[in-house]
PDB file as gemmi writes it, atoms N, CA and C in Angstrom:
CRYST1    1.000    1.000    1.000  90.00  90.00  90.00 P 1                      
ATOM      1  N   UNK A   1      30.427   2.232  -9.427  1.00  0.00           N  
ATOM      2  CA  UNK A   1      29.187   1.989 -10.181  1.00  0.00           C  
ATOM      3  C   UNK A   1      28.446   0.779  -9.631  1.00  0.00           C  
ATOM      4  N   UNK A   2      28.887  -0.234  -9.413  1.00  0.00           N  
ATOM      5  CA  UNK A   2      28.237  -1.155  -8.668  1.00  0.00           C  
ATOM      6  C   UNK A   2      28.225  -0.996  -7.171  1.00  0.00           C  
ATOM      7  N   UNK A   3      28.919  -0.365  -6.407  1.00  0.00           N  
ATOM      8  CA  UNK A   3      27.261   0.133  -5.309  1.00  0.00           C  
ATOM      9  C   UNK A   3      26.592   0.650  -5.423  1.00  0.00           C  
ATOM     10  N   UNK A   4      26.662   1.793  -6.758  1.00  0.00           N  
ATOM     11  CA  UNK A   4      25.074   2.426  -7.135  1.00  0.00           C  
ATOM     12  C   UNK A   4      24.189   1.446  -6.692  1.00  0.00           C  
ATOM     13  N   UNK A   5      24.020   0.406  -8.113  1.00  0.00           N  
ATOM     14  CA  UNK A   5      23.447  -0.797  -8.292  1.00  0.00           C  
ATOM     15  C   UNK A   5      23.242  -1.405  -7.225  1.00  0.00           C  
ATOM     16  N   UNK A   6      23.872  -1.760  -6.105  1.00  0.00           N  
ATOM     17  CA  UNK A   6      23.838  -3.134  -5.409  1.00  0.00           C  
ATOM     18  C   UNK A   6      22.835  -2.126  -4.102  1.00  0.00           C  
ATOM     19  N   UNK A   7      22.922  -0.528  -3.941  1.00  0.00           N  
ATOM     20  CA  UNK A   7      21.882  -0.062  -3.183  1.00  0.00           C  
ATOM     21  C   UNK A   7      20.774   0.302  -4.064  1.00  0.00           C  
ATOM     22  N   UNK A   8      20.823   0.587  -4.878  1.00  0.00           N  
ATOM     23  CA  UNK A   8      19.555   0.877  -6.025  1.00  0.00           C  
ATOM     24  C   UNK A   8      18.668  -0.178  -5.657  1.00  0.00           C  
ATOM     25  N   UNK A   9      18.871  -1.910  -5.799  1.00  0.00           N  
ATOM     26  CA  UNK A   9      18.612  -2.978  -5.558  1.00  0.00           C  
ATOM     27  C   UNK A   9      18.088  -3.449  -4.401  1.00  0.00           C  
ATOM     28  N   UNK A  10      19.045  -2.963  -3.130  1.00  0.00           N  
ATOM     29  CA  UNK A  10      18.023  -3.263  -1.565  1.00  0.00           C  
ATOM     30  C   UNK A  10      17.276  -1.952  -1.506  1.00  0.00           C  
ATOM     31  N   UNK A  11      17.432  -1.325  -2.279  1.00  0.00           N  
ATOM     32  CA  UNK A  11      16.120  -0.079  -2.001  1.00  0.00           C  
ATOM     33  C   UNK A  11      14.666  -0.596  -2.571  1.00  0.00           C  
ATOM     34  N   UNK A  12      15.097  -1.068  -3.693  1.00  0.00           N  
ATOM     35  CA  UNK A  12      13.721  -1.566  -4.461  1.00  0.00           C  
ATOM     36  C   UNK A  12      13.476  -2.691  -3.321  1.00  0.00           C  
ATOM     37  N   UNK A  13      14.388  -3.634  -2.675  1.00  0.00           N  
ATOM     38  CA  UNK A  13      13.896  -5.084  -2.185  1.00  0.00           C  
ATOM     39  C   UNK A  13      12.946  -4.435  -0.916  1.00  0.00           C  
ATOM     40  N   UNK A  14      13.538  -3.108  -0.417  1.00  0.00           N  
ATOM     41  CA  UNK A  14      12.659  -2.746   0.853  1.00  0.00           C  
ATOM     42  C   UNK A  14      11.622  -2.085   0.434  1.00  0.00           C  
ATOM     43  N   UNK A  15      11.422  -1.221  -1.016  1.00  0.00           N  
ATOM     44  CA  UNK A  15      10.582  -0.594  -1.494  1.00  0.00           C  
ATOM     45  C   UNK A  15       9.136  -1.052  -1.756  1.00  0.00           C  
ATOM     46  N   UNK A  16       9.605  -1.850  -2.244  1.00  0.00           N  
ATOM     47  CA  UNK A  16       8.328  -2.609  -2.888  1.00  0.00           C  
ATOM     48  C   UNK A  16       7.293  -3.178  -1.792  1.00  0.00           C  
ATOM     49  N   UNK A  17       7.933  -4.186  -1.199  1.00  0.00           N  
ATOM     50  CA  UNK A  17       6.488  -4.889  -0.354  1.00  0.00           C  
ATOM     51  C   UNK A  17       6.600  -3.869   0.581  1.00  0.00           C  
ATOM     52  N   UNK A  18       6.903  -3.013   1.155  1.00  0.00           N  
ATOM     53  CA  UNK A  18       6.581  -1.643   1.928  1.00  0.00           C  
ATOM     54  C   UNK A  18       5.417  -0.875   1.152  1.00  0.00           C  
ATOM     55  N   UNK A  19       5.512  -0.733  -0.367  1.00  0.00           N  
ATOM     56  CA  UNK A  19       4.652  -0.085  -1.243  1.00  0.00           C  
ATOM     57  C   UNK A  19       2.857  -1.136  -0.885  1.00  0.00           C  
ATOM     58  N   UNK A  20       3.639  -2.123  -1.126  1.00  0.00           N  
ATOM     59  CA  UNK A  20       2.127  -2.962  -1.917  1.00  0.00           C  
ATOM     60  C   UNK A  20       1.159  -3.238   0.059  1.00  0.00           C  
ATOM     61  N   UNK A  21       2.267  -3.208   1.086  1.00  0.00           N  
ATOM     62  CA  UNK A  21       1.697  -3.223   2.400  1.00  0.00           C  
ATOM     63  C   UNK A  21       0.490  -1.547   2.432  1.00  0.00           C  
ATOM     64  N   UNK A  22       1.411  -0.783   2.108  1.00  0.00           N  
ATOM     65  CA  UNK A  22       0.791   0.511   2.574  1.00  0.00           C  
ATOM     66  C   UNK A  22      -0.346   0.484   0.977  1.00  0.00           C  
ATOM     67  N   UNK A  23      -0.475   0.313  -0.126  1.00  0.00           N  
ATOM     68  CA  UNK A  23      -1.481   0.162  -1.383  1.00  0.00           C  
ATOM     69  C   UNK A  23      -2.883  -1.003  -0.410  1.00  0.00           C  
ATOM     70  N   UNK A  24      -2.253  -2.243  -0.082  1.00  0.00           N  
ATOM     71  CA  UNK A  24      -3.462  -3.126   0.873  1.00  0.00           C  
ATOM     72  C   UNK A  24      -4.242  -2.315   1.732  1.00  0.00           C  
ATOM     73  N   UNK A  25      -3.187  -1.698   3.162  1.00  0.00           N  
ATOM     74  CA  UNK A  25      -4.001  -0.928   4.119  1.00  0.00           C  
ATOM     75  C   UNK A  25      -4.823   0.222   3.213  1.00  0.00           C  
ATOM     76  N   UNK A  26      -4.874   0.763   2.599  1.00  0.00           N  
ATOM     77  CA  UNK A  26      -5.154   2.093   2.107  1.00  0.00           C  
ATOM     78  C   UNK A  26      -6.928   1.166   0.818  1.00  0.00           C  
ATOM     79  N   UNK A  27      -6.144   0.127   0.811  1.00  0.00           N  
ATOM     80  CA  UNK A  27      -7.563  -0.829   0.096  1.00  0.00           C  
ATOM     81  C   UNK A  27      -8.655  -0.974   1.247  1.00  0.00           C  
ATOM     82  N   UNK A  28      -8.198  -1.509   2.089  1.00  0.00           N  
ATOM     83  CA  UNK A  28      -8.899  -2.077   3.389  1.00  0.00           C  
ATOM     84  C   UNK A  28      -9.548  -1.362   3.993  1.00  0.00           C  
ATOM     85  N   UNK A  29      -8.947   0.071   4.501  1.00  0.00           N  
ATOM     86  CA  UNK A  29      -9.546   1.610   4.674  1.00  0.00           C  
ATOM     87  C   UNK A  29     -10.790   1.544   4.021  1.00  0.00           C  
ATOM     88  N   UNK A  30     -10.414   1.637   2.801  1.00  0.00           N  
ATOM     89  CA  UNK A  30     -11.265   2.706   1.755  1.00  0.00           C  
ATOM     90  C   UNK A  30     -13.010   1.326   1.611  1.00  0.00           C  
ATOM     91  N   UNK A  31     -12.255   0.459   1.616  1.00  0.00           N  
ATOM     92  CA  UNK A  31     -13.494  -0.847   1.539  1.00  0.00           C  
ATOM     93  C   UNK A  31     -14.926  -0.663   3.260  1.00  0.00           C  
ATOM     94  N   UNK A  32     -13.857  -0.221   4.051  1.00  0.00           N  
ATOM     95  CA  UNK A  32     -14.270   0.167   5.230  1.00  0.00           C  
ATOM     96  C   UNK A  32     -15.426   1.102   5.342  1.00  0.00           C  
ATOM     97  N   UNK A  33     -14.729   2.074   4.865  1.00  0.00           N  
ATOM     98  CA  UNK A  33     -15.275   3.224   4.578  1.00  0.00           C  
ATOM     99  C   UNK A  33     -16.181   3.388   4.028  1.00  0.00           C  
ATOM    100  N   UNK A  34     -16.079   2.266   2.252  1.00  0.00           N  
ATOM    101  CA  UNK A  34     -17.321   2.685   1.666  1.00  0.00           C  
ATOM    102  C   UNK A  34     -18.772   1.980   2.181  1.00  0.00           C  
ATOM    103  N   UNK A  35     -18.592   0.993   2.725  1.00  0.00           N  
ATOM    104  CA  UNK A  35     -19.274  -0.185   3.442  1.00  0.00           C  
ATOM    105  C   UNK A  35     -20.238   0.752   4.383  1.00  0.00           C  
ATOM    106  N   UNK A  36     -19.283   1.929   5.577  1.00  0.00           N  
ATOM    107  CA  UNK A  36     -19.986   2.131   6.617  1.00  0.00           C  
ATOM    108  C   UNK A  36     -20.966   3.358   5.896  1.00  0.00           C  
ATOM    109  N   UNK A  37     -20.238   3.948   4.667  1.00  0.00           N  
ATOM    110  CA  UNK A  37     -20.901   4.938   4.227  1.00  0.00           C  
ATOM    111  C   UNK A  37     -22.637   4.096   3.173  1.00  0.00           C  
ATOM    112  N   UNK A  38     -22.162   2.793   2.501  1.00  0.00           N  
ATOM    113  CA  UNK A  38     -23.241   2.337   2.284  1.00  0.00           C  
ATOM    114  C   UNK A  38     -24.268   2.230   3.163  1.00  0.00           C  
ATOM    115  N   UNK A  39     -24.113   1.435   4.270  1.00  0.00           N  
ATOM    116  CA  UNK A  39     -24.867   1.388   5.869  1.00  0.00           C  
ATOM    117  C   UNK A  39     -25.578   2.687   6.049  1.00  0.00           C  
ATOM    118  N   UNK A  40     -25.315   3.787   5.670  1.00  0.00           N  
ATOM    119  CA  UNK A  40     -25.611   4.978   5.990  1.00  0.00           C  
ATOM    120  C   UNK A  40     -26.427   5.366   5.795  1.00  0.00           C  
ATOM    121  N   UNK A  41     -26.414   5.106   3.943  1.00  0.00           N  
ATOM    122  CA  UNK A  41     -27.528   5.524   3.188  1.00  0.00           C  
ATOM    123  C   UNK A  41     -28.407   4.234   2.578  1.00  0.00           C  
ATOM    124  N   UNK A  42     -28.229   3.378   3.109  1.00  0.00           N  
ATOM    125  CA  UNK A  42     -29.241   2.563   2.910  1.00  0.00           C  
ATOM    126  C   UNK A  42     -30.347   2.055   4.267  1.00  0.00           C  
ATOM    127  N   UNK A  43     -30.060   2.862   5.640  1.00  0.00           N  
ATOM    128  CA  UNK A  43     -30.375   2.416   6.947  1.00  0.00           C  
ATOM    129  C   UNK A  43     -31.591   4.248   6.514  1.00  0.00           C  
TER     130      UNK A  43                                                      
END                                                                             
């Protein structure tokens, strides 16, 4: 039962800032995106 736990645990430790890296890029994209699409329709 406690290596469940003790891998349950480095899964979340690798999970997470892997999550919130790929949630940023996918921000950064989309900010990109809407920016060049503003440019678009305001040119």
């Amino acid at each position: 039962m406690n290596n469940i736990q003790e891998s349950a645990f480095l899964f979340l430790i690798f999970f997470i800032p892997l999550f919130l890296i790929l949630f940023f890029l996918l921000l950064f994209f989309y900010s990109i995106l809407l920016d060049s699409v503003f440019l678009f329709y305001s040119s």
